[in-house]
C-alpha positions in Angstrom: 1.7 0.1 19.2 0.4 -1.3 22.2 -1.5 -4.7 20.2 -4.3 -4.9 23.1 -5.6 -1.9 22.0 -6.8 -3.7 18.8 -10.2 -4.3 17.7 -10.3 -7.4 15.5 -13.1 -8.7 13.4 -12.0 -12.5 12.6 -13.6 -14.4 9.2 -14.1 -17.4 7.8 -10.9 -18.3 6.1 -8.3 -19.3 9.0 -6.0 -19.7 6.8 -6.1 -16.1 4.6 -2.7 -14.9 4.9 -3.9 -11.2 4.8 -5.2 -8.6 7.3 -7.4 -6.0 6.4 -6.7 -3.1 8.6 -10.0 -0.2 8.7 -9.3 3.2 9.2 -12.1 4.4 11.9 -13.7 7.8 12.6 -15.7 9.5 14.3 -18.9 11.4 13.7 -16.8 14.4 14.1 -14.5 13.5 11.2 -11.0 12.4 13.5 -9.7 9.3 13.5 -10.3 7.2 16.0 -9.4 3.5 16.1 -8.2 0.8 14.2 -10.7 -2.3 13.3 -8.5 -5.1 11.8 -10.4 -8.2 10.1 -8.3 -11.2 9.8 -9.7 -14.6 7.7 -11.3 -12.8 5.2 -10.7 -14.2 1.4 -11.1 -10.9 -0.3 -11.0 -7.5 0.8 -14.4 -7.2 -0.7 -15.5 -9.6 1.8 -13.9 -8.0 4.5 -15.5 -4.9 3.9 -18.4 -6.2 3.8 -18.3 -7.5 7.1 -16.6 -4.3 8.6 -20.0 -2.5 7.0 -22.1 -4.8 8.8 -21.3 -4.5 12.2 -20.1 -0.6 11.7 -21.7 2.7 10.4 -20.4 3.6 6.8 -20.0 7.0 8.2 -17.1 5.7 10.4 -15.2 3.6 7.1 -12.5 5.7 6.5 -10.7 3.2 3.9 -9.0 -0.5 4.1 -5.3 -1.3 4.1 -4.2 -4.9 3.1 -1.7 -5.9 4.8 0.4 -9.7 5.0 0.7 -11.3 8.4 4.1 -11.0 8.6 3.9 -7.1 7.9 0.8 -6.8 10.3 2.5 -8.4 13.0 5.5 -5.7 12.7 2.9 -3.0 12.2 0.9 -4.5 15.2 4.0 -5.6 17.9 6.5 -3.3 16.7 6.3 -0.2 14.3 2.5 1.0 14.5 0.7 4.1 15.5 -2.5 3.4 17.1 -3.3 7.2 16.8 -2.6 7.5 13.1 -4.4 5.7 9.9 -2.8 2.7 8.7 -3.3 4.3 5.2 -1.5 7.0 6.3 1.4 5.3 7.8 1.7 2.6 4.8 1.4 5.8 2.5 5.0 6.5 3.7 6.6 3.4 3.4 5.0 2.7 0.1 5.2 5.5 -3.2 5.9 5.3 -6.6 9.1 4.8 -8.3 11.1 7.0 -9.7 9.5 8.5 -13.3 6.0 7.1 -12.5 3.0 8.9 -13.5 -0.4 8.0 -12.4 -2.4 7.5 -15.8 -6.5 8.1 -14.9 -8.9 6.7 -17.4 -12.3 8.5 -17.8 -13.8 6.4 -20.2 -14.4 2.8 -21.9 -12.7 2.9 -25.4 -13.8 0.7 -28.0 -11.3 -0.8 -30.8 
């Protein structure tokens, strides 16, 4: 990935540790750009800021990523014209014999 074509949205926190990496699109449902949020202490907070300054329309889902793995992602391995979820997706499944469990309701004991 060619880092210039980053947009980045920079925080309070200087010293946060984690990116949060938005998965933009467009009004016609495509993906179309990375918006990566750096010095944010939660990714609550980061969303928050992404919502904002950008349509909810656009927010196609956050990726948390360290600095060390965003700077790979960024300088190295990344795909500007793909999701970051998408991409992290295939890096990153469950083990061997997992099975997502879903919960549909509070239980009492």
């Amino acid at each position: 990935m060619n880092a210039e074509e980053l947009d980045v949205l920079v925080g309070p926190n200087p010293e946060s540790e984690l990116v949060y990496v938005v998965d933009q699109y467009a009004a016609n449902g495509k993906f179309e750009r990375h918006q990566c949020l750096l010095g944010f202490f939660t990714e609550a907070s980061a969303t928050k800021a992404y919502l904002e300054t950008h349509s909810a329309k656009g927010f196609g889902g956050i990726t948390p990523l360290t600095m060390e793995d965003f700077k790979q992602w960024a300088f190295e391995d990344g795909d500007s014209g793909e999701p970051a979820a998408r991409q992290f997706a295939k890096e990153v499944g469950p083990e061997p014999g997992f099975f997502p469990v879903r919960v549909l309701g509070r239980h009492r004991a």
